[in-house]
C-alpha positions in Angstrom: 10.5 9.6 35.3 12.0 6.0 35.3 9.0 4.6 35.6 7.4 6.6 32.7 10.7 5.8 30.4 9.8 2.1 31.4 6.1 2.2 30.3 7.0 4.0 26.9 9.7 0.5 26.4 12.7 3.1 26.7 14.7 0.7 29.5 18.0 1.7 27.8 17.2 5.5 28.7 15.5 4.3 32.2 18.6 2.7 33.1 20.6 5.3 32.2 18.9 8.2 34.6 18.9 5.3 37.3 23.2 5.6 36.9 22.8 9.4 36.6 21.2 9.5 40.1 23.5 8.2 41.6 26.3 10.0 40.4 24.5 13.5 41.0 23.9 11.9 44.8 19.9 11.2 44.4 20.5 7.3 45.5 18.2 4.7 44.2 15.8 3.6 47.0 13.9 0.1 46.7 11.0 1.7 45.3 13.3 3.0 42.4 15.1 -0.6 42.3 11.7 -2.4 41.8 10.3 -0.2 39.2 13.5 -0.6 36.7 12.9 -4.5 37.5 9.8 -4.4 36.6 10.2 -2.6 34.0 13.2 -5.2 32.7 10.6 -8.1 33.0 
């Protein structure tokens, strides 16, 4: 999903669900951390 919100230019919303996750206990893994990155560049 993050990566989707990222392709569509939605960052705002993409880094919202990546603070969601870790509040509803899903952690972020590196392959979550690079997508939002990229995403951001």
């Amino acid at each position: 999903m993050i990566k989707g919100l990222c392709v569509d230019d939605k960052i705002g919303e993409a880094a919202g669900l990546f603070k969601k996750m870790g509040l509803c206990g899903c952690w972020p893994n590196v392959v979550t951390y690079g997508i939002l990155i990229n995403g951001l560049c």
